[in-house]
SELO-712795 format. One line per field, with one value per residue (C-alpha): residue number from 1; x, y, z. Coordinates in pm, whole numbers. Layout:
nr	(NUM:...)
x	(X:...)
y	(Y:...)
z	(Z:...)
//
This chain:
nr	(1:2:3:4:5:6:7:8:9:10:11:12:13:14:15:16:17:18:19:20:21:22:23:24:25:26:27:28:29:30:31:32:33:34:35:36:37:38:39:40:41:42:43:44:45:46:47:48:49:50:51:52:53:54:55:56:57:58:59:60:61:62:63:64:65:66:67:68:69:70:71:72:73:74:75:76:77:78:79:80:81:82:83:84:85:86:87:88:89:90:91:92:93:94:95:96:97:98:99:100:101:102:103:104:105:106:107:108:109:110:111:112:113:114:115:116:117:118:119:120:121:122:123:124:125:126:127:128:129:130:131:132:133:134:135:136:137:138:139:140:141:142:143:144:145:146:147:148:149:150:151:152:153:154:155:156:157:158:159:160:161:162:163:164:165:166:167:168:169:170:171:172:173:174:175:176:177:178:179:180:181:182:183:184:185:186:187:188:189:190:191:192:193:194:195:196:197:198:199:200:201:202:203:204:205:206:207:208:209:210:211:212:213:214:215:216:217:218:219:220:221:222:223:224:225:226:227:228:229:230:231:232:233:234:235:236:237:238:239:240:241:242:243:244:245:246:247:248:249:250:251:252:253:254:255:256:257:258:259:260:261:262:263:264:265:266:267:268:269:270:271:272:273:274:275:276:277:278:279:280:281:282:283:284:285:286:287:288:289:290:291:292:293:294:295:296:297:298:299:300:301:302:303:304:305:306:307:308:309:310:311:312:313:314:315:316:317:318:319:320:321:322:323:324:325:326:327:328:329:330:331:332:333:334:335:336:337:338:339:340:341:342:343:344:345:346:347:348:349:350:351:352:353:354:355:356:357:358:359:360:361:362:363:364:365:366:367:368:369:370:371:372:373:374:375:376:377:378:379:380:381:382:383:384:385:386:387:388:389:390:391:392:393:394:395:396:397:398:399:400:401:402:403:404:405:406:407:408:409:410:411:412:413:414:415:416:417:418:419:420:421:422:423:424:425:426:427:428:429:430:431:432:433:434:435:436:437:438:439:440:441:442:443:444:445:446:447:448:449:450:451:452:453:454:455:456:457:458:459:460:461:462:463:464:465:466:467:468:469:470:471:472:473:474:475:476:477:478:479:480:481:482:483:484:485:486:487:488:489:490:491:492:493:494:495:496:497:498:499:500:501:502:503:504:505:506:507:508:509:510:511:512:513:514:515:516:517:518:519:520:521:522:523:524:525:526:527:528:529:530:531:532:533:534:535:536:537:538:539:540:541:542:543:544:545)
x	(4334:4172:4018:3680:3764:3864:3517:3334:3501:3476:3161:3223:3492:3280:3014:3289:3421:3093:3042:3312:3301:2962:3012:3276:3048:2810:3026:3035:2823:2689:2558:2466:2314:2428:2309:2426:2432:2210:2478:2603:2309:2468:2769:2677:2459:2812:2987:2677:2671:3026:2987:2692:2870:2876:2616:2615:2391:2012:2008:2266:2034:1693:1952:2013:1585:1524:1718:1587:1296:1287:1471:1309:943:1122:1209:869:587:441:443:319:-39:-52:-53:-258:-513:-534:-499:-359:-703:-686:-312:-340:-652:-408:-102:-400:-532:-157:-62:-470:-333:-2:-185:-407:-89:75:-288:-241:86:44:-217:-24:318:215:332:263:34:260:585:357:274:645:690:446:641:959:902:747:1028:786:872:617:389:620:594:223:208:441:202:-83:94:179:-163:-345:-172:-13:283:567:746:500:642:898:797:715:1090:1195:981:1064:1452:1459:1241:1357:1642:1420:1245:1512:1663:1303:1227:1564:1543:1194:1257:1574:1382:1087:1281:1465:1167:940:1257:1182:1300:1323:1375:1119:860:915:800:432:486:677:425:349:691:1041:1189:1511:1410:1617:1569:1720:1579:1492:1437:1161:1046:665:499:143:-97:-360:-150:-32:-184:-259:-74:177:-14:-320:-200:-28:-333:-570:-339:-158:194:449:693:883:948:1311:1405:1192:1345:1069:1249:1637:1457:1559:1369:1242:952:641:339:235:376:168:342:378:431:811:879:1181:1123:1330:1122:1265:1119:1178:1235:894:722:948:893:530:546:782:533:239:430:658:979:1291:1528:1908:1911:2008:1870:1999:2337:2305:2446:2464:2212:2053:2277:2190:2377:2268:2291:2183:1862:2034:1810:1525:1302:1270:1201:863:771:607:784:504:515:800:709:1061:972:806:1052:1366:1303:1373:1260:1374:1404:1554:1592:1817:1746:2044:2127:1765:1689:1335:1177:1090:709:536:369:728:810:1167:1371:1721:1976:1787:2048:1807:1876:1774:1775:1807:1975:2353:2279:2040:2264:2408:2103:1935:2202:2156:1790:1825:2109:2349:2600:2742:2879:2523:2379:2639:2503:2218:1980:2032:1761:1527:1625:1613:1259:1146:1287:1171:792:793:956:679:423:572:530:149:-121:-334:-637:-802:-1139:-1139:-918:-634:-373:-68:203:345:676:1032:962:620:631:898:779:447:602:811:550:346:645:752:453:428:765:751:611:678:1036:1133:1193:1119:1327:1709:1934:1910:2304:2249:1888:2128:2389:2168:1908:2291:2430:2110:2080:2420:2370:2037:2132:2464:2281:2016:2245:2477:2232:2055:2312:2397:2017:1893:2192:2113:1746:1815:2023:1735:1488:1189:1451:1430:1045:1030:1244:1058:744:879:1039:749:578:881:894:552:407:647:616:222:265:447:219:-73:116:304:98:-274:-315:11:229:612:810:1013:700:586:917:892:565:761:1002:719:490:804:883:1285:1520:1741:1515:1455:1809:1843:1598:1645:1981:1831:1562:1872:1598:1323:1051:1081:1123:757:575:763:619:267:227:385:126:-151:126:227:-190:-229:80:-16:-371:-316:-43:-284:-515:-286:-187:-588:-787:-535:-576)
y	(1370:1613:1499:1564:1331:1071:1115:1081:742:589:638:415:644:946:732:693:1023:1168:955:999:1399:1373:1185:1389:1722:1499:1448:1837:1962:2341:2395:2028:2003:1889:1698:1360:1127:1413:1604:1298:1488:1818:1716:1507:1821:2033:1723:1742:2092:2068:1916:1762:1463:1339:1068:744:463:487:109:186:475:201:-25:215:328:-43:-169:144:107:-244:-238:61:-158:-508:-256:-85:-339:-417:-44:77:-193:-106:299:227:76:376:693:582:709:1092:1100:959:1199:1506:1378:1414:1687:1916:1787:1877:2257:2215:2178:2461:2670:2615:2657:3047:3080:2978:3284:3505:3450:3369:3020:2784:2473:2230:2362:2407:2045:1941:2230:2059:1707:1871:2036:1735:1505:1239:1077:871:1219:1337:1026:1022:1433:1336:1020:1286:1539:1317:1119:1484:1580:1858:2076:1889:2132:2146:1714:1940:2198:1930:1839:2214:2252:1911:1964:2358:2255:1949:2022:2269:1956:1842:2159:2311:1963:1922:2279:2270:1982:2157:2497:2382:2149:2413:2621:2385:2298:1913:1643:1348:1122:1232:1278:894:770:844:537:326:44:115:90:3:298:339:321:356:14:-44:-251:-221:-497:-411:-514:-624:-428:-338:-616:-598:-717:-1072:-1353:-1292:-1391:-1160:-1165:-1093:-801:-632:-737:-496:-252:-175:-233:-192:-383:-730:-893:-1141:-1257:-1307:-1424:-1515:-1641:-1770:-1921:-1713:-1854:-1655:-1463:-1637:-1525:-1783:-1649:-1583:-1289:-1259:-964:-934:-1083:-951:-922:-757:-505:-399:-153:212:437:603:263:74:381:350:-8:0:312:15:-298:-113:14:11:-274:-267:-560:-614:-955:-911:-840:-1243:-1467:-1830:-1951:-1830:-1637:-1363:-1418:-1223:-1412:-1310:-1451:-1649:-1934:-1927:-2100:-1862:-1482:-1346:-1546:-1319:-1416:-1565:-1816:-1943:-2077:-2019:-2053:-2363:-2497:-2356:-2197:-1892:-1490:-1290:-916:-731:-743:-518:-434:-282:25:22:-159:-301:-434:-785:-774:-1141:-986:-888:-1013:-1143:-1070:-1142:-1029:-938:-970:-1144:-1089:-1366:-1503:-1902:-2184:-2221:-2545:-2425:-2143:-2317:-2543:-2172:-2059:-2363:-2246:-1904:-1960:-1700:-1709:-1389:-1559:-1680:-1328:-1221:-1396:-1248:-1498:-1372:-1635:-1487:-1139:-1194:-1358:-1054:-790:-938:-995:-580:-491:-741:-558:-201:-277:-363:-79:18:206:461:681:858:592:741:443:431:201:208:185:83:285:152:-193:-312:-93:-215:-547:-528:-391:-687:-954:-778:-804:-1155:-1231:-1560:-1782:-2172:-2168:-1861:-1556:-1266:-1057:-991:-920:-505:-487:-615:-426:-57:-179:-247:99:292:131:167:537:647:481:671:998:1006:880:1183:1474:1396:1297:1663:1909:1997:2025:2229:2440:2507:2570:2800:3020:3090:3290:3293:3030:3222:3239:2868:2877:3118:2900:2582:2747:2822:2457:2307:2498:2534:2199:2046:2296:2263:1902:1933:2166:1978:1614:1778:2033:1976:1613:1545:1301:1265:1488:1203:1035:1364:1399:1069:1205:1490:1247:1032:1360:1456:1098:1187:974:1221:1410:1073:1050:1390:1327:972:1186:1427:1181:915:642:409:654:911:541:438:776:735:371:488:761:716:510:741:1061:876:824:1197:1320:1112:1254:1590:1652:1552:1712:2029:2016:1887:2168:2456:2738)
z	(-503:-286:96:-76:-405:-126:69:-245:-371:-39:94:437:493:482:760:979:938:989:1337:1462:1466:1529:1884:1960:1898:2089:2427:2427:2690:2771:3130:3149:2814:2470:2194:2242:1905:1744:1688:1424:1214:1185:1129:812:707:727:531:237:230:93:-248:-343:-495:-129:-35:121:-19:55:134:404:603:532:749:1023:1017:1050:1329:1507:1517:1533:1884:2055:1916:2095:2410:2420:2328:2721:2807:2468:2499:2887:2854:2593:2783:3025:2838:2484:2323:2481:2369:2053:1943:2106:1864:1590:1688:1668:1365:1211:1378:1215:895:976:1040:698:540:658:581:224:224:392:235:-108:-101:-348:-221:-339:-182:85:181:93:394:630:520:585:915:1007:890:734:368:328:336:90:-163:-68:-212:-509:-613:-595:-794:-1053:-1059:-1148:-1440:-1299:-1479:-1449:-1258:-961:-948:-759:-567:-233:-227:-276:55:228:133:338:620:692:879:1118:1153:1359:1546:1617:1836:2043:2150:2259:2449:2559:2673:2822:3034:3175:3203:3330:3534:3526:3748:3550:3799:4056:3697:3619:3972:3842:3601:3762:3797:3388:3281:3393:3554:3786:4163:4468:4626:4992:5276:5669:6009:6177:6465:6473:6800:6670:6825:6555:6269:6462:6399:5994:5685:5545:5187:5333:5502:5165:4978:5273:5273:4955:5070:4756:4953:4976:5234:5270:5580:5894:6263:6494:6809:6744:6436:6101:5776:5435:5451:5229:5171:5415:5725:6008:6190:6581:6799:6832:6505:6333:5973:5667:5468:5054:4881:4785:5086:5101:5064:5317:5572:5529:5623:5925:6079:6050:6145:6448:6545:6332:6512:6583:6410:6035:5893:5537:5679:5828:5606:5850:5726:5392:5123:4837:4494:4191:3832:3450:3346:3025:3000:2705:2875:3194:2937:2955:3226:3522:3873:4028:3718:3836:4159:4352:4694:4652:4356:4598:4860:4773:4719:4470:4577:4311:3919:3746:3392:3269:3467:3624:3975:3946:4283:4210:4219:4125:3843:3692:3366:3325:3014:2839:3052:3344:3685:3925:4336:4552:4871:4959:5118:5052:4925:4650:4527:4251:4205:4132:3945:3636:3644:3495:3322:3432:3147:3012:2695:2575:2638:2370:2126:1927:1731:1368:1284:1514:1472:1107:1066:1317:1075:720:890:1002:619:480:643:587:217:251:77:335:186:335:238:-109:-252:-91:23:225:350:703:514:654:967:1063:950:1190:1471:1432:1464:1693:1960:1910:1935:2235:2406:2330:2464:2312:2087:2187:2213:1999:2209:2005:2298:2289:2548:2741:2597:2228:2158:2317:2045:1763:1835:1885:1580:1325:1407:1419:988:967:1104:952:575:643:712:421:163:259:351:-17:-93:189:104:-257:-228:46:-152:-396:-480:-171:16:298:329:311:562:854:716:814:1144:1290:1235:1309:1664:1771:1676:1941:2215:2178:2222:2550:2642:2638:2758:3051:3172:3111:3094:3373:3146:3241:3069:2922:2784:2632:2457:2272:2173:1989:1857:1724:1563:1380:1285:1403:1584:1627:1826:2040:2043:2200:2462:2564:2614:2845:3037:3067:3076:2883:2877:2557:2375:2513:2478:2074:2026:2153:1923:1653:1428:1457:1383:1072:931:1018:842:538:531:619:362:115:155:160:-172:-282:-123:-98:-403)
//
């Protein structure tokens, strides 16, 4: 028995075998940039292209689309309703308005290259990466009583360009960051009060000197003048207490300032003079302690829900969310997981402690139940017929159902006592997990394919067709995100990810951003992409000669 004859008879085999070169391709890095878990894709393609009685089962890469989506929707759902609420609209009609060009794009190329309509909209399917277009062109096909071999001709286009529907978006994002030379970190501070991003946190003592600010509340003063601060420890006198938003400060007050450096220099330059003195540094009479937020009861609650300083008697300053450091800002919503800093009383530390929870074993454990019922309600919904204007329906499919979902359980946190919300550490494992299934299923189910139909007759033209959709769809996209209408880069790449429907490409550039972002630009555009594709497609293959 050959390796090959081994692959084929043991299909989990081949997913491991597939992963596991895959990461390892991954890990390999070129001037700073490589392809992360996207590389697990091209390795199954190489695998397929081998003998095309390698495959793993479809139900297997429906598992891996699923709990994709399904966690980046739970992760995204509060940033995806509030960008939504500002500009969602304006980038939502762009998204439409690409893919309309896309279409417009293969329109000419079927005149100028003498390609048939119907491999033509498989093309646009392809270099989009969108089956549901595909089965949406097929159903069409079949329901006008057309030859039976144009029932073909979209997959002969999906199967060549789909693959460019994948390389054509990572190296976009891959040249136009390098171009465009983009900071990623300094690009995310624009949204850092939409979405969770990483922010260098550290804290001063100053020393009160300016006359005009004693004698009024310390919440009064933020409120008047916009400070993005907290404030921890005050000492007025020998006396050393937390800072409330009831204080009343005096000149010659010493009082600890958090925030990120620009913020926190702002505020010294209008309070005073930096002091010798470092109040967080005292520990004689209040202590800082940071514990995991593991209790049900205290998720999607905001801070200032909670009523600490009046329940305890003490602040919270800090929240990390994973690897990110979130200043903790009263309207903050806490989640699974979250390691909450805070200041108070030795003798409330443990007292504190019991309230959130802070147990590591109980944030290993996933709900299945809850997980479960979340998943079968976004399948149930995927499943639906939608219709749309000249009887044309659609389904939002295993992709869209539990995204759709998911957004809305995750912005609802909670309903009674289910949390919808898992842990930071489980939802990274379950969205690493499901597409290391899907990308793996994808390459190997399509590298024998692609390679076949690209060895034939006008293979090749299909090919440079679906190249240049596949390449300038997603560079138009960042055009218009990053430079005309000022989006972060990051955001703008989950934009690409979500107009060509590919997780690989989100793989690749939650890779390069090395934060949340490309996951919330993804969420927010990827219903209307989906509608659009669906359309667009068919009308391709309707209206085209």
């Amino acid at each position: 028995m050959t390796f090959i004859d081994l692959l084929v008879e043991h299909p989990l085999l081949l997913l491991f075998v597939v992963a596991t070169a895959g990461y390892s391709l991954g890990e390999l890095r070129w001037r700073g940039t490589g392809f992360g878990i996207a590389a697990v894709l091209f390795v199954g393609l190489a695998f397929g292209a081998l003998d095309e009685r390698l495959t793993l089962p479809r139900e297997l890469v429906s598992l891996g689309l699923i709990l994709f989506v399904y966690s980046v929707g739970l992760a995204s759902g509060p940033g995806f309703f509030a960008s939504f609420s500002r500009s969602g609209l304006r980038d939502n009609l762009m998204v439409a308005g690409v893919l309309a060009l896309a279409a417009l794009i293969v329109a000419a190329e079927v005149l100028l290259l003498g390609i048939r309509p119907t491999v033509a909209a498989g093309l646009y399917t392809g270099a989009l990466t969108n089956t549901p277009a595909l089965a949406q062109v097929l159903s069409y096909v079949a329901h006008t009583g057309s030859a039976a071999q144009l029932g073909t001709e979209p997959v002969v286009g999906y199967s060549v360009a789909y693959p460019l529907g994948v390389i054509g978006p990572i190296l976009a994002i891959l040249l136009m960051q390098r171009v465009w030379r983009v900071d990623y970190r300094q690009d995310a501070e624009q949204v850092r009060d939409m979405f969770p991003v990483e922010q260098e946190i550290y804290s001063r003592t100053v020393r009160v000197t300016h006359p005009a600010l004693a004698g009024q509340p310390l919440h009064l003063l933020s409120q008047q003048r916009g400070w993005r601060v907290l404030f921890s420890r005050v000492k007025q006198g020998s006396r050393l207490e937390l800072a409330t938003d009831k204080l009343i400060l005096q000149e010659g007050d010493l009082i600890n300032v958090v925030g990120t450096p620009e913020d926190v220099d702002q505020v010294v330059g209008e309070l005073g003079v930096l002091a010798q003195e470092q109040l967080d540094l005292d520990r004689s009479a209040y202590d800082f302690r940071r514990v995991f937020v593991s209790e049900p009861a205290r998720v999607g609650r905001k801070l200032a829900e909670l009523d600490l300083p009046n329940r305890f008697g003490t602040v919270v300053t800090r929240v990390r969310r994973g690897d990110i450091e979130l200043l903790a800002i009263n309207t903050l919503v806490l989640e699974l997981g979250d390691r909450v800093r805070f200041v108070a009383p030795r003798s409330q530390m443990q007292a504190i402690s019991r309230y959130f929870g802070d147990s590591y074993k109980k944030l290993s454990e996933i709900n299945l139940g809850v997980l479960g019922l979340g998943i079968a309600l976004g399948i149930g919904l995927g499943l639906v017929p939608i219709p749309l204007p000249g009887g044309i329906q659609f389904q939002l499919g295993e992709a869209g159902g539990p995204l759709v979902v998911a957004l809305m359980l995750s912005a609802l946190r909670r309903t009674g006592p289910v949390v919808w919300s898992i842990p930071y550490s489980a939802n990274l494992t379950l969205r690493q997990s499901g597409l290391t299934l899907l990308l793996a299923g994808i390459g190997v189910r399509s590298g024998y394919t692609f390679l076949a139909t690209l060895t034939q007759t006008g293979g090749l033209t299909i090919l440079l067709a679906a190249a240049v959709v596949s390449l300038g769809t997603p560079l138009l996209v960042l055009w218009i995100g990053y430079r005309c209408f000022k989006l972060p880069f990051a955001v703008v790449t989950g934009m690409v990810s979500a107009v060509h429907t590919q997780p690989a490409v989100q793989a690749a550039a939650l890779t390069q951003a090395r934060n949340d972002l490309p996951n919330h630009g993804y969420a927010l555009a990827f219903p209307m992409a989906t509608i659009a594709k669906i359309l667009l497609a068919q009308l391709l293959v309707a209206f085209l000669p």
